[in-house]
C-alpha positions as CSV (number, residue, x, y, z in Angstrom):
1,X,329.7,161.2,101.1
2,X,332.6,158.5,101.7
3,X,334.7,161.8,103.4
4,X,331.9,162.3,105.9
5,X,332.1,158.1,106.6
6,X,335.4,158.2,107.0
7,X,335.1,161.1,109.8
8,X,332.4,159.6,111.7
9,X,334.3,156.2,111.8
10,X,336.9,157.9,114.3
11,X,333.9,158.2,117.0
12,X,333.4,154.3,117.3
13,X,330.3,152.5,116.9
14,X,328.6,156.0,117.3
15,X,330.2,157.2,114.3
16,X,329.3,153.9,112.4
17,X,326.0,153.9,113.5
18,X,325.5,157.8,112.4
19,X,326.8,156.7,109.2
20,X,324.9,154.0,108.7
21,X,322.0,156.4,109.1
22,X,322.7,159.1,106.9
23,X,324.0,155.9,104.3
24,X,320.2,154.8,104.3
25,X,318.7,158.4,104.3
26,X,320.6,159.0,101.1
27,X,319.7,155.4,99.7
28,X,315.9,156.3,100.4
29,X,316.1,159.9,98.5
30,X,317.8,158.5,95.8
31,X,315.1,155.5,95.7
32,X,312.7,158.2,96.1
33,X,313.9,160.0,93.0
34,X,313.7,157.1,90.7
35,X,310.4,156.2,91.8
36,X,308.9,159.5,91.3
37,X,311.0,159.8,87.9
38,X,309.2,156.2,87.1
39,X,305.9,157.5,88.3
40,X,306.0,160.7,86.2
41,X,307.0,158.7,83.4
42,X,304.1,156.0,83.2
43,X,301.8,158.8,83.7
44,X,302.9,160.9,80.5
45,X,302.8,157.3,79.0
46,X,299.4,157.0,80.2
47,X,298.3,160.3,79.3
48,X,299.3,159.9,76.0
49,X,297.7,156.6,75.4
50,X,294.4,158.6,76.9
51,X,295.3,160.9,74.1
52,X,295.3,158.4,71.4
53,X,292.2,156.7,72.8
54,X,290.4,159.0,73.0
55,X,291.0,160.7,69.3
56,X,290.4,157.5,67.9
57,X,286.7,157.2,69.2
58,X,286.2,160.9,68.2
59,X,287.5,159.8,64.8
60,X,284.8,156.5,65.5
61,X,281.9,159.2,66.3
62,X,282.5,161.4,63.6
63,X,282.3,158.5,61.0
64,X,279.3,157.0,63.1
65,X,277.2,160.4,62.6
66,X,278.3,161.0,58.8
67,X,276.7,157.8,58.6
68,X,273.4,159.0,60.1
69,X,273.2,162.3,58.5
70,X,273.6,160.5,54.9
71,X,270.9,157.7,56.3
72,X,268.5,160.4,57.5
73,X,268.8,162.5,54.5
74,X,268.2,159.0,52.6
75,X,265.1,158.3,54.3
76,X,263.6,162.4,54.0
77,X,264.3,162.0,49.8
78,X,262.5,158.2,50.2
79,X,259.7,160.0,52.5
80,X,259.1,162.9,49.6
81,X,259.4,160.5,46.7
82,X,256.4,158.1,48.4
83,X,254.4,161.6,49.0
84,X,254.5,162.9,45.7
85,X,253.9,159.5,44.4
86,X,250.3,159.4,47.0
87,X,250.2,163.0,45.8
88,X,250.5,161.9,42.1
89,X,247.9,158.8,42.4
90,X,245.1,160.9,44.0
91,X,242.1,162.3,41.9
């Protein structure tokens, strides 16, 4: 890059100017780069806290329904204990 400066500073302030030019149009790709690198970078970190968030609360829902199963089986065996206990009083 400093080879092609040097050149275009023979032509004068054309030469300067043309170099200034191409001097920001490499600045802005390499800017370019880094924020794209940076962008794909906080989106994997993004994604993988998605990831994590969103195993915990299956790991959450899976408890929460164990829980229901075992308090809906409690309340069938409570149900059929009280019938055969009606059963058992009547004549």
């Amino acid at each position: 890059m400093e080879t092609i400066i040097e050149g275009l500073a023979q032509y004068g302030p054309l030469g300067l100017w043309t170099a200034s030019l191409l001097w920001m149009n490499h600045q802005q790709r390499k800017d370019q780069a880094n924020a794209a690198k940076d962008a794909r970078e906080q989106m994997e970190h993004c994604q993988a806290n998605i990831v994590h968030a969103l195993s915990e609360h299956s790991r959450m829902l899976d408890k929460a329904l164990d829980k229901l199963d075992f308090g809906l089986d409690a309340m069938k065996e409570k149900y059929a204990e009280d019938r055969m206990l009606r059963m058992k009083d009547k004549p």
